[in-house]
Residue frames relative to the residue before (quaternion, step in Angstrom):
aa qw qx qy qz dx dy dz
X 1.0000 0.0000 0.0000 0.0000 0.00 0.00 0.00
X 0.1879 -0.8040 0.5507 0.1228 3.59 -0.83 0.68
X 0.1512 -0.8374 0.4952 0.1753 2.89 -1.32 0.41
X 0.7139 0.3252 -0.0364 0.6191 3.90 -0.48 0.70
X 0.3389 -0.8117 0.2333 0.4146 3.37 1.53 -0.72
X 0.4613 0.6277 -0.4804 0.4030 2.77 1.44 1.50
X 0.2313 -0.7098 0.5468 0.3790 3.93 -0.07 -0.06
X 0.8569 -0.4467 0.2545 0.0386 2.16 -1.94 1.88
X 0.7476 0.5807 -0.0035 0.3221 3.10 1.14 -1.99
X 0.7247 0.5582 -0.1516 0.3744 3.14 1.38 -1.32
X 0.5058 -0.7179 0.2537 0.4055 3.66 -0.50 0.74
X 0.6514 -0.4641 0.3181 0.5090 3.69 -0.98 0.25
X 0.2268 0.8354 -0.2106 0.4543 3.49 1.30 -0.39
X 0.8463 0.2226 0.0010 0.4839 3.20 -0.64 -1.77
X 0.4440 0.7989 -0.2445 0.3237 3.61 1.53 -1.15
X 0.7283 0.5641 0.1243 0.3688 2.83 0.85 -2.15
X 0.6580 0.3312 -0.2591 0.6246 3.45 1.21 -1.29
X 0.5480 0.5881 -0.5018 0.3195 3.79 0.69 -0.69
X 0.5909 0.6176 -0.3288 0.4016 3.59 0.85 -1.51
X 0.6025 0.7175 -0.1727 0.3038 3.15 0.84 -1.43
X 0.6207 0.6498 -0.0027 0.4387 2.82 1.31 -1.77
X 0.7475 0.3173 -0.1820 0.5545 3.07 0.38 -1.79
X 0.7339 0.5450 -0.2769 0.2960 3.66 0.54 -0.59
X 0.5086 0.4494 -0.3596 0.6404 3.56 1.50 -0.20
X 0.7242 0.4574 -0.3635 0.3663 3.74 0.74 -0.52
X 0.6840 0.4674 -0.2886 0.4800 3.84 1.15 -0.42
X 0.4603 -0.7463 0.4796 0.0329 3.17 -0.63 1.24
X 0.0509 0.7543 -0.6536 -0.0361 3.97 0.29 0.98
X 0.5416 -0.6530 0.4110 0.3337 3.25 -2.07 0.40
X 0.5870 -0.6433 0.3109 0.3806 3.67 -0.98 0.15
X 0.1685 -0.7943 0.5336 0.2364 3.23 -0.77 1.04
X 0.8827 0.2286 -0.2544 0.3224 2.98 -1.96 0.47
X 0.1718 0.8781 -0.3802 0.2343 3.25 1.10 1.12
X 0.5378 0.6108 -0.3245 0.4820 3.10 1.45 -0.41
X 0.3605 0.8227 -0.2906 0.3299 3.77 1.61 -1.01
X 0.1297 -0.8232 0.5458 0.0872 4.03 -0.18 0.69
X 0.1028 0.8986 -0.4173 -0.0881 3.50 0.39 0.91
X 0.2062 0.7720 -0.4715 0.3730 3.53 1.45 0.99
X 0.8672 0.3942 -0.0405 0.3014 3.31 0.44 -1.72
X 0.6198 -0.4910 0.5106 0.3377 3.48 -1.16 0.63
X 0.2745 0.7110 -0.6387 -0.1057 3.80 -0.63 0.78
X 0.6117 0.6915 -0.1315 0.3610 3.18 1.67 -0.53
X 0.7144 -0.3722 0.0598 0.5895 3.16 0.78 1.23
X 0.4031 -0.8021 0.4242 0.1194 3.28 0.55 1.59
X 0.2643 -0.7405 0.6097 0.1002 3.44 -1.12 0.52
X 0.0765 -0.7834 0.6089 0.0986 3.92 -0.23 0.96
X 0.4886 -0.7191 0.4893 0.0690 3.68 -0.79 1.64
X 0.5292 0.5101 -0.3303 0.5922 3.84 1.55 -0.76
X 0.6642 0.4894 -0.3698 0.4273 4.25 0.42 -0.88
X 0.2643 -0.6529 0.6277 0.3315 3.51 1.22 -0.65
X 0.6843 -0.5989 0.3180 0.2681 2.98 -1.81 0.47
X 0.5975 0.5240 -0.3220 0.5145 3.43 1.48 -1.62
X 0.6857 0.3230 -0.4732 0.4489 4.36 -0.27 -0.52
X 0.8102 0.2667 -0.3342 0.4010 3.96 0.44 -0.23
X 0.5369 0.3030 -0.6128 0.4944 3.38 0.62 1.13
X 0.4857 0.5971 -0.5332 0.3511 3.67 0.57 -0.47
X 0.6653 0.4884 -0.1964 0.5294 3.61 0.33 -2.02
X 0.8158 0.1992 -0.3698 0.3976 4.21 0.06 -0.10
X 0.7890 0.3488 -0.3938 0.3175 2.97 0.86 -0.24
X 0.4027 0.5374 -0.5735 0.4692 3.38 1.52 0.81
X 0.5668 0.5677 -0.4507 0.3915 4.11 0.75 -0.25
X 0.7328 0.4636 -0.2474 0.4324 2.99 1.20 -1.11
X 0.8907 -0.3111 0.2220 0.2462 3.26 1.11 0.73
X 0.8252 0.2373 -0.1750 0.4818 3.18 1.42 -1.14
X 0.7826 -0.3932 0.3981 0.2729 2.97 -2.32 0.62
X 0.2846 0.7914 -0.5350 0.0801 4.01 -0.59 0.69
X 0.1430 -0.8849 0.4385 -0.0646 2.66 -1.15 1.48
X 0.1547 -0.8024 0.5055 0.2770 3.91 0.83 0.67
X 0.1156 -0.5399 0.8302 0.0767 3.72 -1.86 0.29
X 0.4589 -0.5504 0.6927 0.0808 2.94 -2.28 0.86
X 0.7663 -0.1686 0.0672 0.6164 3.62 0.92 -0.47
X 0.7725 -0.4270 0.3204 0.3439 2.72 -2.04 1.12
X 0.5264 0.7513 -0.3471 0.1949 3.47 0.72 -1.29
X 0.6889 0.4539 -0.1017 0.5560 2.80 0.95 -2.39
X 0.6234 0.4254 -0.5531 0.3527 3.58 0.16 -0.96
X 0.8017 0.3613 -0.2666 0.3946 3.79 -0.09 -1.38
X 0.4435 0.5660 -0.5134 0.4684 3.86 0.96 0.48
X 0.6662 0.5338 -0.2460 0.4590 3.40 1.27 -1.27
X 0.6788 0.4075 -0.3048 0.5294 3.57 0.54 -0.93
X 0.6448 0.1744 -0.5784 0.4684 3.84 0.10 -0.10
X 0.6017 0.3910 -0.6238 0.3098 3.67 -0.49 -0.26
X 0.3898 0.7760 -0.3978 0.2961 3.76 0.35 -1.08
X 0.8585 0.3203 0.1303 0.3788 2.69 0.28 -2.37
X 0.6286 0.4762 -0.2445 0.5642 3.45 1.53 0.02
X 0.5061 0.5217 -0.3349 0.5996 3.70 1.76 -0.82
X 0.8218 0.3491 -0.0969 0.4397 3.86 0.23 -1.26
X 0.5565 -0.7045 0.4076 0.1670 3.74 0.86 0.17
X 0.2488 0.8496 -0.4023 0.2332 3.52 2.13 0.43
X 0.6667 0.6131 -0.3348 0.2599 3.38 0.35 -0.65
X 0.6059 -0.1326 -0.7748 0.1224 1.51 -1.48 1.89
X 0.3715 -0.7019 0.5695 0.2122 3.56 -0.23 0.84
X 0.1708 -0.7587 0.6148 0.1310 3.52 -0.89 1.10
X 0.1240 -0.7378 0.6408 -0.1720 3.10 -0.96 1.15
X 0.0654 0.6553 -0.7454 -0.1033 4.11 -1.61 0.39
X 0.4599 0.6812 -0.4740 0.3160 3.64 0.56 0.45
X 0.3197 -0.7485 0.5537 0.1759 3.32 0.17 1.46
X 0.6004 0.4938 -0.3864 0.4964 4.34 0.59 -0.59
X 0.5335 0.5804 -0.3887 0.4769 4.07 0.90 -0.59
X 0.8064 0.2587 -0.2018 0.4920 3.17 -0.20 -1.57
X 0.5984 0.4086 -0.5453 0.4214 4.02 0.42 -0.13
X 0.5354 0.6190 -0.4761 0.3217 4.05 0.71 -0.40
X 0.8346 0.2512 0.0144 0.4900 3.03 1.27 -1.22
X 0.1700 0.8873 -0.3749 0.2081 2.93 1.09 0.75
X 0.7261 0.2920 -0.1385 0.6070 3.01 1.47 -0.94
X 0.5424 0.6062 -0.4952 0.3050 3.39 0.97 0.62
X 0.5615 -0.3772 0.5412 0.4995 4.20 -1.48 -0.51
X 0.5758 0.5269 -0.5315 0.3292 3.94 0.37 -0.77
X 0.2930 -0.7321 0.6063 0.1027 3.59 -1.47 1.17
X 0.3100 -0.7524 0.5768 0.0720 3.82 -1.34 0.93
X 0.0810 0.6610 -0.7454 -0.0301 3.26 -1.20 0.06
X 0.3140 -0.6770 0.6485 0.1499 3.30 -1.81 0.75
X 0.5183 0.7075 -0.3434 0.3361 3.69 1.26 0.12
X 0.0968 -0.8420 0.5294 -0.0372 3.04 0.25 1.42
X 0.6900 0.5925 -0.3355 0.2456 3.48 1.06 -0.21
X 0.6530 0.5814 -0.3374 0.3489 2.84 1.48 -0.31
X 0.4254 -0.7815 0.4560 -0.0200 3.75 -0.16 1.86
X 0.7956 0.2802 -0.3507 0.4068 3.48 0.68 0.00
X 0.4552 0.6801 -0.5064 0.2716 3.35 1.27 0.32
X 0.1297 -0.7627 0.5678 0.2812 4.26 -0.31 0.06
X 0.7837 0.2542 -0.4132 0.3878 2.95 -1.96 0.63
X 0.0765 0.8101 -0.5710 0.1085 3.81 0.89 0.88
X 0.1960 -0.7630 0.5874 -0.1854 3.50 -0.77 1.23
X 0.3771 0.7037 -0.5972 0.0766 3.45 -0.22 1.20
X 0.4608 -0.7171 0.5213 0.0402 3.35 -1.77 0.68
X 0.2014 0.8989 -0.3841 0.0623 3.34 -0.08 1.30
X 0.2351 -0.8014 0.3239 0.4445 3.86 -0.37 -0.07
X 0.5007 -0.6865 0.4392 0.2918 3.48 -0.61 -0.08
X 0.4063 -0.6712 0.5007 0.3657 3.48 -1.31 -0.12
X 0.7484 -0.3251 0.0233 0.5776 3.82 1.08 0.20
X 0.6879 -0.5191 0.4975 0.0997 2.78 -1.83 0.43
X 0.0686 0.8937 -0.3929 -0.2054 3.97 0.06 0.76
X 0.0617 -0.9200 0.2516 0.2940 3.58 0.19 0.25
X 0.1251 0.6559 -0.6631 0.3383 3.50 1.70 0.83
X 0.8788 0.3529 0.0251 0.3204 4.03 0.20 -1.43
X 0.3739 -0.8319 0.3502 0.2134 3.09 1.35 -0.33
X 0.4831 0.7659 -0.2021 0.3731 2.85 1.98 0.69
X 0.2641 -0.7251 0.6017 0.2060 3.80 -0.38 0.48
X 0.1756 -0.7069 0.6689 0.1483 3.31 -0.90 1.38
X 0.0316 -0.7283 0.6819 0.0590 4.09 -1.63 0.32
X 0.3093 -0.7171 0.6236 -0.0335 3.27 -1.13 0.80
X 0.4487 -0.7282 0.3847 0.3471 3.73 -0.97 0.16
X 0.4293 0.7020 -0.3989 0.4046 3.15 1.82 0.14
X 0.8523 0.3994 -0.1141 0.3178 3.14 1.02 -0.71
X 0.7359 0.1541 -0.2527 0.6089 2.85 1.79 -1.09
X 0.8698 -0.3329 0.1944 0.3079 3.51 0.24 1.09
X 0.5829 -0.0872 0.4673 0.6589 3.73 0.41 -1.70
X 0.5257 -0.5216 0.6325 0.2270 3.09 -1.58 1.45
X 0.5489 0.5150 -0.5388 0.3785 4.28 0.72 -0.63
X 0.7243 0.4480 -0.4860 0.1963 3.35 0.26 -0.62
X 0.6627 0.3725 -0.3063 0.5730 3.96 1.04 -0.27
X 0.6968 0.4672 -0.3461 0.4200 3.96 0.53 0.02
X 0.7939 0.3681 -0.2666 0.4039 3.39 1.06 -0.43
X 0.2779 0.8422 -0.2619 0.3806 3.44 1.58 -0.10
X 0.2252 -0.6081 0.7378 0.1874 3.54 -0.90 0.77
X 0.9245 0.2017 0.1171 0.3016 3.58 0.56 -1.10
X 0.2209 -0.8968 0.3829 0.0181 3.38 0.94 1.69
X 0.2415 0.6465 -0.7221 0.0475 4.00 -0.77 0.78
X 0.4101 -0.6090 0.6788 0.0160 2.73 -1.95 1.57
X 0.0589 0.7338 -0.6620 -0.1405 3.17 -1.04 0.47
X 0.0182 -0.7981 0.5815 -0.1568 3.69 -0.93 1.29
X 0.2510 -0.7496 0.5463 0.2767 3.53 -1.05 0.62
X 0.4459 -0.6099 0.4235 0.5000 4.17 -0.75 -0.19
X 0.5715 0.5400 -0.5431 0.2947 3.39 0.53 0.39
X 0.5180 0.6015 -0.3005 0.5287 3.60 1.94 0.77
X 0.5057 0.6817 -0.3622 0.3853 2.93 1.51 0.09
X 0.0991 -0.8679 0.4858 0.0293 3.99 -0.61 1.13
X 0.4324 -0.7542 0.3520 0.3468 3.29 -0.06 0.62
X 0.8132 0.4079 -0.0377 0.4135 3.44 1.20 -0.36
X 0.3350 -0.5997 0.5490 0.4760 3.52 -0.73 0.03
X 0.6826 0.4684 -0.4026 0.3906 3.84 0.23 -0.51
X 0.5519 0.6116 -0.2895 0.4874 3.64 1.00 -0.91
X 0.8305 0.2688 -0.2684 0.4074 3.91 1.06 -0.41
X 0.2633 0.7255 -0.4361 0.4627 2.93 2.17 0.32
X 0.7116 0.6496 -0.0382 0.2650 3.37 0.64 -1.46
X 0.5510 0.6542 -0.1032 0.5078 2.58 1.31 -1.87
X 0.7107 0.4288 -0.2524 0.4972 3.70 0.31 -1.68
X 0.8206 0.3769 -0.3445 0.2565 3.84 0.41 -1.14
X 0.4415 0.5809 -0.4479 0.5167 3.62 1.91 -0.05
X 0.8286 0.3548 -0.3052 0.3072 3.61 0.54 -0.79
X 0.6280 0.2623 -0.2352 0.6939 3.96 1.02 -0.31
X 0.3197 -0.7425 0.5855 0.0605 3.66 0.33 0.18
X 0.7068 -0.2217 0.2021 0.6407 4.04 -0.10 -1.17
X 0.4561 0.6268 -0.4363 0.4569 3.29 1.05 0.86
X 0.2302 0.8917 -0.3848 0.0614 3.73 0.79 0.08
X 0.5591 -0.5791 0.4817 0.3465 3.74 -0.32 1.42
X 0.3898 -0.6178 0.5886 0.3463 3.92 -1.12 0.73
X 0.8086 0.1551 -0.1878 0.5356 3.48 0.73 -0.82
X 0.0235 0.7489 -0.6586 -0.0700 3.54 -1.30 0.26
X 0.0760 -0.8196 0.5521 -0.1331 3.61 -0.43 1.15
X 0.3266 -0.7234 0.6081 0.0121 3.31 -0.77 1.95
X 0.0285 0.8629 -0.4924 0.1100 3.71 -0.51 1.05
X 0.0732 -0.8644 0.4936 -0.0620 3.64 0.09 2.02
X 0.8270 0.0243 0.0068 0.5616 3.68 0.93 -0.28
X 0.4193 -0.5751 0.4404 0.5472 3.59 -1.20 -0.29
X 0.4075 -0.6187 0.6712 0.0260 2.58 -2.37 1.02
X 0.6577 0.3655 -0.5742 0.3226 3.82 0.28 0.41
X 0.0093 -0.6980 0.7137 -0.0568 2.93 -2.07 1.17
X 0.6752 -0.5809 0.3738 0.2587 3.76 -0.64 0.02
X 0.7119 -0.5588 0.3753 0.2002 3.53 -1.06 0.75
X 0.4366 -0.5856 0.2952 0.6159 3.72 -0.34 -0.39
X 0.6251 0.4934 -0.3825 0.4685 3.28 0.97 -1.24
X 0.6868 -0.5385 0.4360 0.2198 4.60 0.48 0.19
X 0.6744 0.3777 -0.4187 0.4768 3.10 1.21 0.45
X 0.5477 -0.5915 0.4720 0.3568 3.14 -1.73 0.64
X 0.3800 -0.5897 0.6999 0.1343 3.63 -1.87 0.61
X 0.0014 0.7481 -0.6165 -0.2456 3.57 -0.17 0.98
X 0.7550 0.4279 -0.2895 0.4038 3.43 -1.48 0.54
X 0.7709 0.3459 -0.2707 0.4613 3.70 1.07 -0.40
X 0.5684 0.4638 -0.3351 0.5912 3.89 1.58 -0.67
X 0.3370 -0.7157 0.4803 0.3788 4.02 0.57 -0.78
X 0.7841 -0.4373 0.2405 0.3688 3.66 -0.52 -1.25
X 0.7552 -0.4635 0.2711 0.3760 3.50 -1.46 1.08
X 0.8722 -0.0813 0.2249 0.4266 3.12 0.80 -1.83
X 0.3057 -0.7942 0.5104 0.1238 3.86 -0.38 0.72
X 0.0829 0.8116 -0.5780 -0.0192 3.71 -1.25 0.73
X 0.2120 -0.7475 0.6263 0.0638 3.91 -0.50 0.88
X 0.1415 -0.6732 0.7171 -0.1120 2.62 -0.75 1.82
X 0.0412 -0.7916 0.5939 -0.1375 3.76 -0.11 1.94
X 0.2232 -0.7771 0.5391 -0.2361 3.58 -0.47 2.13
X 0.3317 -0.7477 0.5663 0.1012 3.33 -0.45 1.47
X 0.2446 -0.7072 0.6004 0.2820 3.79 -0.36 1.25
C-alpha cells in the first residue's frame, strides 16, 4: 500500500533517492534569465581612468594612507626615518620579501604577534595585487606570512609595486589561479578599508576586528 505515492514499506532511504529521481526528471523554468552577466554593474570600471588613478582615488575614499616612491632606495630611506620619528621598532612582519628589502638595512623585525601588551603594533606586509574596480588590496598567506600579520595590527603598511595593479575584481580572481595554479593559498583575504570596531558590550577583540588604519606604500621596481 502506498502512501502519497510512496510505499509505506520502503526504507527512508529508498524514499529519498525516489525524490531525487523525480527531481532530476522535472524540468523547472530558468530564473532570472533576463540577468546580463557580461557587464560591469557593480561598481563600474571606466577603461579611459586607467587602472592605477582608479584604485588610487578609491582606495584613498576608502580611507587609506598612500604613498607613491620612485625607487626602492627612497622608499627604505623613508621607512627608517618613519620608524625612528614614530617609535616602530620592531616592526612585526612574516613576509619573507620584507625582511629581504631590508635586509641590509638598521630597521628591526619581529614575527611575534603575540605579544598583546606591546602598543602602537606596526606590521608590514606585501601583497599579491592591487584591485582598482574596489580599491582593494588583495593578501594571501603566501605572501604575507600569517593572517596575524594584518589582523593583529594597530597599523597596516602594504608594500606593492603598480605592476600589481588589476583592473578588476575578476582579473585578481585569475591572477591567483595563473600564479599557484593547484597550489592555492589556504587563506586569501580581500582588504578595502579598516576593519577594527568593538563588540556589543564596547570592547575591542584584539585579532578578530583587525586594524585602525592601512597605508600602501606603492614602489616603482
Amino acid at each position: 500500500m502506498s502512501v502519497f505515492g510512496y510505499n509505506k514499506d520502503c526504507t527512508s532511504k529508498e524514499q529519498i533517492l525516489t525524490k531525487v529521481r523525480e527531481a532530476i526528471l522535472e524540468k523547472d523554468e530558468k530564473h532570472f534569465s533576463t540577468i546580463n552577466l557580461q557587464d560591469d554593474t557593480w561598481l563600474p570600471f571606466d577603461e579611459e581612468d586607467g587602472a592605477e588613478f582608479t584604485f588610487v582615488k578609491r582606495f584613498k575614499e576608502n580611507g587609506g594612507i598612500f604613498m607613491y616612491f620612485e625607487e626602492m632606495e627612497h622608499f627604505k630611506e623613508a621607512m627608517q626615518q618613519f620608524v625612528a620619528e614614530n617609535n616602530w621598532s620592531p616592526l612585526l612582519t612574516t613576509s619573507p620579501y620584507i625582511k629581504e628589502i631590508f635586509a641590509d638595512s638598521e630597521i628591526e623585525f619581529s614575527d611575534d604577534y603575540r605579544d598583546m601588551e606591546r602598543k602602537n603594533k606596526v606590521s608590514i606586509i606585501d601583497c599579491e595585487c592591487m584591485i582598482a574596480q574596489t580599491g582593494s588590496i588583495m593578501v594571501s598567506d603566501a605572501t604575507a606570512g600569517s593572517r596575524a600579520a594584518y589582523a593583529f595590527a594597530d597599523t597596516l603598511i602594504v608594500v606593492a609595486h603598480p605592476s600589481q595593479i588589476v583592473a578588476k575584481m575578476k582579473d585578481a580572481f585569475w591572477l591567483m589561479k595563473e600564479k599557484y595554479c593547484d597550489n592555492q593559498p589556504a587563506i586569501m583575504t580581500i582588504i578595502s578599508r579598516s576593519t577594527r570596531s568593538t563588540d556589543i558590550e564596547n570592547t575591542l577583540v584584539i585579532g578578530a576586528y583587525g586594524f585602525k588604519q592601512i597605508a600602501l606604500f606603492l614602489v616603482e621596481e
